[in-house]
Each structure stands twice: as C-alpha cells, then as structure tokens.
N, C-alpha and C positions, 0 to 999 in steps of 0.2 A: 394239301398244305395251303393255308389261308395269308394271302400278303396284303398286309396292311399301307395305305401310303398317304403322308400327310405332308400339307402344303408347308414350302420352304420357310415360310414364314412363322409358322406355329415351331418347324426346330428352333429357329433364333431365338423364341423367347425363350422355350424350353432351355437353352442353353445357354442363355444369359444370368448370371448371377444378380440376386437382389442389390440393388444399393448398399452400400455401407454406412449408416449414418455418420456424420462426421460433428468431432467434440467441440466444443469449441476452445481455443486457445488462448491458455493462462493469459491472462492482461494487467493481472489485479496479485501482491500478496503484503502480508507483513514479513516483517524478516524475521526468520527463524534464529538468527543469533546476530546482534552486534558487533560492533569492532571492539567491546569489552573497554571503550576508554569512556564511557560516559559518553556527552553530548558533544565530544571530538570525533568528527567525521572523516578529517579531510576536505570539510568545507563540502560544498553541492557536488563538487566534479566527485572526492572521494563515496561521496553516499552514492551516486550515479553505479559508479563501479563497484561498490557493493554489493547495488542490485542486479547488478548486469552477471556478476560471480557467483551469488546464488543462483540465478534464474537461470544460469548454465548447469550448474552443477547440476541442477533439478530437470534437466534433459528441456529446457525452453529453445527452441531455435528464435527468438523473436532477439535483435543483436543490440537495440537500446531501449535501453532501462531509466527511466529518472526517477529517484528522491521527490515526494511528495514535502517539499520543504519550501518554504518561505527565507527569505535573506533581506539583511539586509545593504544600501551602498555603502558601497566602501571602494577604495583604492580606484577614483575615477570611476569604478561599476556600478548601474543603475540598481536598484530594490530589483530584487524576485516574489513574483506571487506564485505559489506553490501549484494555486489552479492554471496559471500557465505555463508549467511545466511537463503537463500527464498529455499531453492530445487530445482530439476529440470525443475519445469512448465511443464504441460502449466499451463497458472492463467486467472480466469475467475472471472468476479466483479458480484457482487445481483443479476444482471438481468440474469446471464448468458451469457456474451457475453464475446470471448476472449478476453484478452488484451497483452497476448504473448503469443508463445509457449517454448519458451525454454526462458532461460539465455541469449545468445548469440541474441536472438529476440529482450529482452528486452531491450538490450541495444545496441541495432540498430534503422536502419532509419525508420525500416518497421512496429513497433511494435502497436500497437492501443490504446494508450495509451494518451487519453485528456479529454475537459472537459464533453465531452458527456459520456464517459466510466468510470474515475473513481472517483467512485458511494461509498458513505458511505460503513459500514455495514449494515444499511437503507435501501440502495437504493435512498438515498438521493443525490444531487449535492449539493456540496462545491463552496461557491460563491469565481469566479474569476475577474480575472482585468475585468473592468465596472464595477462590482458591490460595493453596498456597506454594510457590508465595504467589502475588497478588503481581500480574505485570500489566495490568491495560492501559497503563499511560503510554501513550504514541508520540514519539517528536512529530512536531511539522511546524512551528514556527509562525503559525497562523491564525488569522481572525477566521470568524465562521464562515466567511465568501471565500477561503482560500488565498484571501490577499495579506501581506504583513500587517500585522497591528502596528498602527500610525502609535507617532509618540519616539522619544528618546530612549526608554529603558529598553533594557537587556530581554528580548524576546527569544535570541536565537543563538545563545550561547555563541557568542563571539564569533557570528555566524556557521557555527556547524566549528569549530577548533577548540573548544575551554571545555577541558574537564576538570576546573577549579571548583571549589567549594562554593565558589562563588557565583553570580548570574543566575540566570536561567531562561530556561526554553519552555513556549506554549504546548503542552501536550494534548493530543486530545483519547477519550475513552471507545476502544472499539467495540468494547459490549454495552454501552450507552447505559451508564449505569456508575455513581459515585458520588465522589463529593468536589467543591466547586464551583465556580459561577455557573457555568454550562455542565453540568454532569450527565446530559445525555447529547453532549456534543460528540462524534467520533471526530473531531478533527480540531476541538479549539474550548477542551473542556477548562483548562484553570493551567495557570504557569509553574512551571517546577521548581523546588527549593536548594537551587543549587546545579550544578552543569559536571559534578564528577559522578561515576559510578554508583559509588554507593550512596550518594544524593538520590538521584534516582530509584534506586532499588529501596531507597526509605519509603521513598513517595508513590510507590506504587509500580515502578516502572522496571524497564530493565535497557534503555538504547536504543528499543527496537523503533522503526520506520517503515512511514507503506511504501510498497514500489508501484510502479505503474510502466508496463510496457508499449511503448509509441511503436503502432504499427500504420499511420497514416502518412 
C-alpha cells in the first residue's frame, strides 16, 4: 500500500474556500411609489423617511436615507442644496452598478446615470417617455449643480407640503430624454405645472424622488 504525504501547508489551501466576491451595497434608487399626495412630502424630514422605509422594506441595512431635494428658507431655516444632502458617493443602485462616484461626477457629463441604471429599490425600471404612462419627471427642487434655483418663485412646492393645483416643483428626466429647457438634465429638466397628483401625472410624472443612502 502506497502512502502519499503532503506538506501542511498545501492542506490549507486545499482547504480553504475561494473568496466570495462581495456586491456592492445599494446607495442610489428612485422611489418605487410615492406618498400618492403629489409634491406633498412632509417636507425634507418626510421624504427622508420615505426613503429610509423603502430602502428597509427592500432588505437595505444602510439606516439613513436622504431626499435628493433642494428647499427652500423658511421658518428662521437656511436654503437646502439637494447636492448637500447625499454624502460623498460613490452611489451604486440594486443591481450594483455605479452610477457616480463623487458629488462632483454626479453632476457632470460623465456620470451613469439613465434609464438602464436608475433602478427602484426593487431593482425595478421606472417607466420612461415611450411608455405608458409616461413617469420620468423626478422631483428635486433643483438647478443643475444641485443647488436651489435663486429667484423668488415657487420651485419647491411649498417646500416638499402643496399638493395644490397650484405652484410647482423643478423636475428632472432620469432617462435624459424630453421636453423642456434641459431635457437631458436627470435632475433640473423643466418645472412642473402644478404641485397636486394629477398635476404631475399630466406632466409626465408621478411623485417619485431619488434617494441616496449616507454611509460616510
């Protein structure tokens, strides 16, 4: 009988299992359903928690969420810029796949950001222009750098509370694709005709907002 013996070191790898590659973790989605009142959020805290209630639901352990939304002062409170609300990035949607890496990405030319990429909490796609119906207008209250548009008028639906016929909110197109001043803006395509439900959902829209998970 023939006995084979092999150095201690050759069992350990033998015995070691390969790495597991590891996914990367959702940072980035659109909301897969509104709060169904229009461009009534609950104001920044309410959309926060919106995000923070799907991104649960959807198995995220990442525990704050913020509204990619712009505000403006009010009640002694300074202006919010939307871009200073998400953290540093990078941001990555369901599937794992970048969609910026910084701040400064996302609101560039280069950043990856359309209808292929941003993906529900799901993992779902958000029907764009062709479809029907038609949802790609995004709230966010925002100029193209992410910061509130200067100026007196109604940008931000009585900051995130009016879903009056009345006002309106800066939307932007996530499949970069429309009509508009910006129609291949996804964040500050053209302002909406009104701040209730079915204002929106005339205009293309339906509620929905990006979230962005702060993990730094």
């Amino acid at each position: 009988m023939i006995k084979f013996s092999f150095p201690a070191a050759v069992l350990l790898i033998a015995a070691t299992p390969a790495p597991i590659a590891q996914s990367r973790a959702m940072t980035f989605f659109i909301t897969s359903t509104g709060p169904a009142n229009g461009a009534s959020l609950g104001g920044l805290a309410g959309a926060d928690a919106h995000c923070a209630a799907l991104a649960k639901a959807a198995g995220s352990s990442i525990n704050t969420w913020h509204a990619y939304l712009s505000a403006k002062a009010a009640d002694g409170k300074p202006a919010v810029n939307a871009r200073d609300r998400i953290g540093p990035g990078p941001w990555f949607n369901q599937a794992g796949v970048q969609v910026a890496k910084d701040v400064a990405d996302l609101h560039g030319e280069s950043n990856n950001l359309n209808k292929e990429t941003a993906l529900t909490e799901k993992g779902g796609k958000v029907n764009g222009r062709g479809d029907t119906p038609n949802m790609h207008d995004i709230l966010t209250g925002s100029a193209l750098d992410g910061t509130l548009m200067p100026g007196d008028g109604d940008t931000t639906c009585g900051n995130w509370t009016s879903s009056a016929a009345e006002g309106s909110a800066l939307v932007g197109h996530f499949d970069r694709t429309g009509g508009g001043q910006n129609p291949t803006s996804w964040n500050s395509a053209h302002p909406s005709r009104g701040c209730g439900q079915q204002n929106l959902q005339a205009t293309g829209g339906n509620g929905f907002f990006y979230c962005f998970g702060i993990t730094g």
